[in-house]
MARDOPA-726997 format. One record per residue (C-alpha): residue number from 0; residue in three letters; x, y, z. Coordinates in nm, 3 decimals. Layout:
N
+------+--------+---------+---------+---------+
! paza ! rodren !       u !       v !       w !
+------+--------+---------+---------+---------+
!  NUM !    ALA !       X !       Y !       Z !
...
+------+--------+---------+---------+---------+
***
This chain:
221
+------+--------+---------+---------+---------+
! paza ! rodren !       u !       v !       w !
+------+--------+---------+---------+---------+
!    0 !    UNK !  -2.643 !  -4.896 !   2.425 !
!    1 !    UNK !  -2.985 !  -4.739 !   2.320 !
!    2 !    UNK !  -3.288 !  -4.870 !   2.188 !
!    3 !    UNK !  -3.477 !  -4.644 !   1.948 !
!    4 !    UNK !  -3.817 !  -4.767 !   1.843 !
!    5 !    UNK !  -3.936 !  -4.668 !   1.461 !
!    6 !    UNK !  -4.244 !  -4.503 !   1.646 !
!    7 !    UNK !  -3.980 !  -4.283 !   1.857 !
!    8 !    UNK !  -3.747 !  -4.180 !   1.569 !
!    9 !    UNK !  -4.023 !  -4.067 !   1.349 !
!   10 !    UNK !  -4.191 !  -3.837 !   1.616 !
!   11 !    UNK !  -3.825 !  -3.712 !   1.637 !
!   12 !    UNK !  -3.779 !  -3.622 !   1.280 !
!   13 !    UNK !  -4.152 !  -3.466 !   1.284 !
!   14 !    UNK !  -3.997 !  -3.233 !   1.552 !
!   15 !    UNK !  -3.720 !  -3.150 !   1.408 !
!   16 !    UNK !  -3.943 !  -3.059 !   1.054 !
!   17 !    UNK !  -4.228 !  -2.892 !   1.281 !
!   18 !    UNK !  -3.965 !  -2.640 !   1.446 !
!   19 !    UNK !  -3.878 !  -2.558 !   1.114 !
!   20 !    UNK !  -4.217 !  -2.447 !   0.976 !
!   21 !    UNK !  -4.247 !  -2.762 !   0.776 !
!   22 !    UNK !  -4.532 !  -2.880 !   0.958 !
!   23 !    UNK !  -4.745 !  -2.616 !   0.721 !
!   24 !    UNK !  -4.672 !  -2.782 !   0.414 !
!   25 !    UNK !  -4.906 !  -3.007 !   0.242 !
!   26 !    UNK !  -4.648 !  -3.248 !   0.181 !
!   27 !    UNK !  -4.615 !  -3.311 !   0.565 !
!   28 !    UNK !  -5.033 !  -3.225 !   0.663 !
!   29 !    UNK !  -5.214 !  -3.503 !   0.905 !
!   30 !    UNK !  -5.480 !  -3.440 !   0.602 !
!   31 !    UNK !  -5.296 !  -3.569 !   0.362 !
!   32 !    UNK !  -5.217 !  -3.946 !   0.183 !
!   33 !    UNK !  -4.829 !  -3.855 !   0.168 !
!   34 !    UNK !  -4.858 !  -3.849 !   0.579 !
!   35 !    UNK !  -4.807 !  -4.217 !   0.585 !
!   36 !    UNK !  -4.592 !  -4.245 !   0.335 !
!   37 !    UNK !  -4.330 !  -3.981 !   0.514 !
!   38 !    UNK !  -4.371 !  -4.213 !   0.799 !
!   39 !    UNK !  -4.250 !  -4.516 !   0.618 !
!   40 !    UNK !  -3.934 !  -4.308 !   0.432 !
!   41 !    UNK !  -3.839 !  -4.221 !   0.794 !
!   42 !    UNK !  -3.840 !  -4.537 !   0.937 !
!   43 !    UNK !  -3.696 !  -4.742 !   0.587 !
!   44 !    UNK !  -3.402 !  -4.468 !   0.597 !
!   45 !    UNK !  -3.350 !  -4.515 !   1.025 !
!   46 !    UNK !  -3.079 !  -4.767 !   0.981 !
!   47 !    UNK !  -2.888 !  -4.651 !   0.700 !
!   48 !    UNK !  -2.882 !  -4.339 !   0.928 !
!   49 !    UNK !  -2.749 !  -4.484 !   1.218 !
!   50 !    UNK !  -2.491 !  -4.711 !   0.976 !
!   51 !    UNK !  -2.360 !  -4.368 !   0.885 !
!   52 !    UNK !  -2.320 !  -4.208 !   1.196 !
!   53 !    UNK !  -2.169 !  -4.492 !   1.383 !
!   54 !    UNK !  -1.963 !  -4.608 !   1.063 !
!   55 !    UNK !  -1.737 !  -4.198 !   1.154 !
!   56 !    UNK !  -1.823 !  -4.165 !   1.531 !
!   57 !    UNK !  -1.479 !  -4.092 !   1.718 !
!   58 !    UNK !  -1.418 !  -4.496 !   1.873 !
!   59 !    UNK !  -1.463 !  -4.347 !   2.206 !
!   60 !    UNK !  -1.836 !  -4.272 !   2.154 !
!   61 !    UNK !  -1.886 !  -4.651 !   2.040 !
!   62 !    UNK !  -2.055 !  -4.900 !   2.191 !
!   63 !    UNK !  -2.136 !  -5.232 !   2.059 !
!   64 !    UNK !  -2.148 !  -5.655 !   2.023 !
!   65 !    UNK !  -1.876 !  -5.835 !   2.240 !
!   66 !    UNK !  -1.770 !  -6.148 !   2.016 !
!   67 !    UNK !  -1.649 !  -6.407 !   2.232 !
!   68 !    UNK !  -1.665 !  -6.749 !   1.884 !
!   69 !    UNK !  -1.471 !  -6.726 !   1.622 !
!   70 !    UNK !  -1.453 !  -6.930 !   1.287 !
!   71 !    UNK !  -1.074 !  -6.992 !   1.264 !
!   72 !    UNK !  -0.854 !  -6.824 !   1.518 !
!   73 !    UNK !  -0.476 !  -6.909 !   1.479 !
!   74 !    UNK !  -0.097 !  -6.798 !   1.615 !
!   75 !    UNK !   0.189 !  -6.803 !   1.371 !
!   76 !    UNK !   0.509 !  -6.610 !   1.439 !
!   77 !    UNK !   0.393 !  -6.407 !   1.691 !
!   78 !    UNK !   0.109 !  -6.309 !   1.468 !
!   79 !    UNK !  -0.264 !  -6.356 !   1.627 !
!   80 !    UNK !  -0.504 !  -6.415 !   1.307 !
!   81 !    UNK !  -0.876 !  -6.466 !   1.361 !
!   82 !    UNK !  -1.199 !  -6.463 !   1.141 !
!   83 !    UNK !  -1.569 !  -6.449 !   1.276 !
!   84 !    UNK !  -1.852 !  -6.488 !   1.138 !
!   85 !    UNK !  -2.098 !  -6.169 !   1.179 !
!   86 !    UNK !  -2.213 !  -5.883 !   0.972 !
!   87 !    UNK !  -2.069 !  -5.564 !   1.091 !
!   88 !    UNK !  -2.005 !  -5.216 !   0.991 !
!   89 !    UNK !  -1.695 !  -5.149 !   1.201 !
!   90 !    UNK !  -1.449 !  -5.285 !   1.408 !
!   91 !    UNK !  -1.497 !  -5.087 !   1.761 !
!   92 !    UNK !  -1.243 !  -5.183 !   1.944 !
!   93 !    UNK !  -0.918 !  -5.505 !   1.999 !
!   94 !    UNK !  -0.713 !  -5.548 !   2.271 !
!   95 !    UNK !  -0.499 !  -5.854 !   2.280 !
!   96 !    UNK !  -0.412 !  -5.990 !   2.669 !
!   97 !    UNK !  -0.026 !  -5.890 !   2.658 !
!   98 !    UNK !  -0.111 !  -5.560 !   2.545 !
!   99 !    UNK !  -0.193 !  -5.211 !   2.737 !
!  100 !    UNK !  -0.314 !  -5.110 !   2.403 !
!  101 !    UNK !  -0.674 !  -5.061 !   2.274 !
!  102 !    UNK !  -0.660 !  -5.095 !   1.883 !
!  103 !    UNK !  -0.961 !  -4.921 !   1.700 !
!  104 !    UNK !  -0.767 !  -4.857 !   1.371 !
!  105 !    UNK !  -0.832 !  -5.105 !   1.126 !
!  106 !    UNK !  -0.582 !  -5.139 !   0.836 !
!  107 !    UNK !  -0.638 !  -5.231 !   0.506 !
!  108 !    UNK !  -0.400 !  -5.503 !   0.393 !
!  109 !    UNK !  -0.354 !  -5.343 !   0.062 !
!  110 !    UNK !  -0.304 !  -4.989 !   0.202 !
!  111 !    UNK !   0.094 !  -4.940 !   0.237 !
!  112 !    UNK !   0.087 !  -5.000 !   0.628 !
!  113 !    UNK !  -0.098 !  -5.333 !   0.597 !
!  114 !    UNK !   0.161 !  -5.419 !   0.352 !
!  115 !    UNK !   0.430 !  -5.321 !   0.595 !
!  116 !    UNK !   0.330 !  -5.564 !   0.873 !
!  117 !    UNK !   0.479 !  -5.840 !   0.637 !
!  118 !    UNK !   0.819 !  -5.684 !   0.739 !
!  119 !    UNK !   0.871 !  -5.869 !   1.099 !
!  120 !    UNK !   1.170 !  -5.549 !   1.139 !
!  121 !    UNK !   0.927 !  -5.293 !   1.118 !
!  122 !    UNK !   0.556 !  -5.417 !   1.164 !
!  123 !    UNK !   0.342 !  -5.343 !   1.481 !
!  124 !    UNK !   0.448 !  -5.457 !   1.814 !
!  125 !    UNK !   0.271 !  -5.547 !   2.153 !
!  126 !    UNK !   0.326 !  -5.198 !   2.243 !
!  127 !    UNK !   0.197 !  -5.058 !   1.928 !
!  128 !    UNK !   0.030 !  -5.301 !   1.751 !
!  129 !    UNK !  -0.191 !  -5.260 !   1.441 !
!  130 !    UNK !  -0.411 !  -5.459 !   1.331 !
!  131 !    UNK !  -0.516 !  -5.543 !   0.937 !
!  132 !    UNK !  -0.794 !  -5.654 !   0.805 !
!  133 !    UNK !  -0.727 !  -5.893 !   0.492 !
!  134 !    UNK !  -0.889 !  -5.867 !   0.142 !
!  135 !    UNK !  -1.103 !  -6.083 !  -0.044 !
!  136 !    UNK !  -1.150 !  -6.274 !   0.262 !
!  137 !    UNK !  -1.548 !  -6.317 !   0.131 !
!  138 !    UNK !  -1.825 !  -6.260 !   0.365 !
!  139 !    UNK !  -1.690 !  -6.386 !   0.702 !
!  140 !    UNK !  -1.398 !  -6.059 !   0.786 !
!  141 !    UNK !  -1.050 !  -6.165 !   0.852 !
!  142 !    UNK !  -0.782 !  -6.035 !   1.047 !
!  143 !    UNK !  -0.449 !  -6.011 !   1.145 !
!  144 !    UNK !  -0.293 !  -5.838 !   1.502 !
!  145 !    UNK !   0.035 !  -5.743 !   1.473 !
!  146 !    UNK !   0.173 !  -5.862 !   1.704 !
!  147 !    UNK !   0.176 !  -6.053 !   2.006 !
!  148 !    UNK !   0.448 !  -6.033 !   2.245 !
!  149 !    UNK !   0.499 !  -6.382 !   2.276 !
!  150 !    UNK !   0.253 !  -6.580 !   2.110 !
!  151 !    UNK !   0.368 !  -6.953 !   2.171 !
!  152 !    UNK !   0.269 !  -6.937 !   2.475 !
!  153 !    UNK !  -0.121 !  -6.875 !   2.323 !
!  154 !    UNK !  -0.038 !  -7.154 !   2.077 !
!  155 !    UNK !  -0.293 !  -7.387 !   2.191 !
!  156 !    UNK !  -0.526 !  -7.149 !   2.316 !
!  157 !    UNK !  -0.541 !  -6.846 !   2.042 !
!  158 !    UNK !  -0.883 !  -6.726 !   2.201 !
!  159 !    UNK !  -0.656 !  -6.694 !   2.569 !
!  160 !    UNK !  -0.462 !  -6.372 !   2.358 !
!  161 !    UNK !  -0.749 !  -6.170 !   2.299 !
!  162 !    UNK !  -0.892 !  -5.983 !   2.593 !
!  163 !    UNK !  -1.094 !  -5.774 !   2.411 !
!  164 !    UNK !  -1.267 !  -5.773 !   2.022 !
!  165 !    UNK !  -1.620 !  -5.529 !   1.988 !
!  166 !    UNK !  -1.786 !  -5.479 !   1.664 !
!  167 !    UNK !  -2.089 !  -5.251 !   1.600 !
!  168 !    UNK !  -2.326 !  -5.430 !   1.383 !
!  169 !    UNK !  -2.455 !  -5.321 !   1.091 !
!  170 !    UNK !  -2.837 !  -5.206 !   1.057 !
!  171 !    UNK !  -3.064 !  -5.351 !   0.783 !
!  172 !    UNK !  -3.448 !  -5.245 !   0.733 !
!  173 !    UNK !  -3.694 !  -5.546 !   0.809 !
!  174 !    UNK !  -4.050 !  -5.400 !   0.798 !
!  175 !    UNK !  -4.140 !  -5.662 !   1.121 !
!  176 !    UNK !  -3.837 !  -5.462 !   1.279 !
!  177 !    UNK !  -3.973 !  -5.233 !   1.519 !
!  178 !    UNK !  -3.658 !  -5.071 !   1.740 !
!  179 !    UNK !  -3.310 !  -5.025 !   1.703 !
!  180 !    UNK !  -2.995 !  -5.087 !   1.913 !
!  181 !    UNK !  -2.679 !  -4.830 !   1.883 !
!  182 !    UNK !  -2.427 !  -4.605 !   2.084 !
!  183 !    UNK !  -2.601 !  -4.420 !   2.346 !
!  184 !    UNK !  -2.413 !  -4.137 !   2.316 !
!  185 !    UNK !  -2.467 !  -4.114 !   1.946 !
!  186 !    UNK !  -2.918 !  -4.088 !   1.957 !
!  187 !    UNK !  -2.884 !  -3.650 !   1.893 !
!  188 !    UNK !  -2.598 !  -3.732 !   1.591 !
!  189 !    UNK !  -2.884 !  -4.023 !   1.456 !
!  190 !    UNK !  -3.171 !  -3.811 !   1.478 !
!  191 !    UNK !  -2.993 !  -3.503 !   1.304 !
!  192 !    UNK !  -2.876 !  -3.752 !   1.026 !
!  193 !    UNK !  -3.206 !  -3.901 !   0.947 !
!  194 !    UNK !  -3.370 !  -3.606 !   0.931 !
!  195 !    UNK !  -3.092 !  -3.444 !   0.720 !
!  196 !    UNK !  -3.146 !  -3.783 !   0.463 !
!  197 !    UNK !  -3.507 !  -3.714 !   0.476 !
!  198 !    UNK !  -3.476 !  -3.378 !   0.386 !
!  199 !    UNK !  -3.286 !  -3.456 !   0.141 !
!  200 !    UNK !  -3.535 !  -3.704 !   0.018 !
!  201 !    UNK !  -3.804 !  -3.461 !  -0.012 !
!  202 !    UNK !  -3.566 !  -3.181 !  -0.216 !
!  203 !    UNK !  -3.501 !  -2.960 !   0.094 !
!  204 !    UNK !  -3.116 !  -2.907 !   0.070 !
!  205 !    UNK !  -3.046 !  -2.608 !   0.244 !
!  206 !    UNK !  -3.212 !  -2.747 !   0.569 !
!  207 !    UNK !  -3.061 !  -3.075 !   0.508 !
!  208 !    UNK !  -2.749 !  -2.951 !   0.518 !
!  209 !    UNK !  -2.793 !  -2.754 !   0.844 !
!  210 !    UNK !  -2.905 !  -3.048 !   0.981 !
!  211 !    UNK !  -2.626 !  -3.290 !   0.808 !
!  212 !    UNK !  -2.361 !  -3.044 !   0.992 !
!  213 !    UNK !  -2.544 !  -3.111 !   1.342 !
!  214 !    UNK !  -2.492 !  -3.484 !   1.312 !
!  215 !    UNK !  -2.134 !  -3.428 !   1.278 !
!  216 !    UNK !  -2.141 !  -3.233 !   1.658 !
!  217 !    UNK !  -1.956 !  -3.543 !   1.863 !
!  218 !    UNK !  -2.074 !  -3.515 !   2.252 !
!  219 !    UNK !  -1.775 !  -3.458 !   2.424 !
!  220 !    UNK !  -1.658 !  -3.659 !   2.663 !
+------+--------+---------+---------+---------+
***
């Protein structure tokens, strides 16, 4: 993980702006009131940019929060279900103990593959599992892996069948906040998104755009 400050992402963005002649323009002078006020638009849009950048990241470029409690965590037919309560913006990663598989696909349970898991012929196995989330479960996200190879022997331990479950949390603006935590990998794809948003803020599409194309340039790894 990374931690980028508000101070650090806006002298980023100015960069990125300055290198592009936009340091000329009144809107973005040190002489001028709307100074502050593009510092504040850059730091209120930070998060949403990092939200959107980790919310398509390949998985493998993901890093994020380990949850270890769970609200209701239960084993029925082989099927592990568990519910936790945390905001998040995307399931990272499962891997369930009996299970060489890492899962970062999550399925809709309306979407005609979630509905096929309630087929026990044809739904997921431990050695290629899938794993749904349910609908309407309200605020606290629900889920069902698909499936476990033998789950009575979890029975009375359900959190013993899960070896792995990350999340990356989702990013909210708090003025007291004053640094954000993401995917290292991700800071260049961050940095060309918010300044492609602020662009866009300020009417400048065609750099926007060039810029909204860089933050889709995945490091390889």
């Amino acid at each position: 993980m990374i931690t980028l400050s508000k101070a650090d992402a806006i002298a980023a963005v100015r960069k990125n702006l300055d290198e592009q002649g936009l340091n000329e323009s009144v809107m973005y002078s040190d002489e001028n009131t709307d100074n502050d006020s593009l510092d504040l638009v850059i730091a209120k849009t930070l998060p949403e940019a990092i939200n959107e950048i980790q919310r398509i990241a390949p998985a493998q470029l993901l890093e994020g929060e380990i949850i270890r409690t769970f609200d209701q965590l239960l084993i029925s037919d082989n099927v592990l279900s568990f519910t936790f309560d945390r905001k998040y913006l995307r399931l990272a990663a499962f891997q369930a103990v009996d299970s060489d598989i890492v899962v970062t696909e999550v399925i809709p349970e309306s979407d005609p593959e979630g509905r096929k898991q309630l087929n026990k012929y044809i739904r997921g196995t431990y050695d290629n599992p899938r794993l749904v989330k349910v609908q309407g479960a309200g605020y606290k996200p629900s889920f069902r892996y698909y499936t476990l190879r033998d789950g009575k022997v979890y029975e009375s331990i359900p959190a013993s069948a899960i070896r792995k479950l990350m999340i990356v949390p989702r990013m909210e603006y708090a003025a007291a906040t004053t640094e954000y935590q993401f995917s290292a990998d991700l800071l260049d794809n961050v940095i060309n998104k918010l300044t492609a948003m602020v662009l866009y803020i300020y009417k400048e599409g065609e750099l926007a755009n060039y810029f909204n194309e860089k933050s889709t340039q995945w490091k390889t790894l």
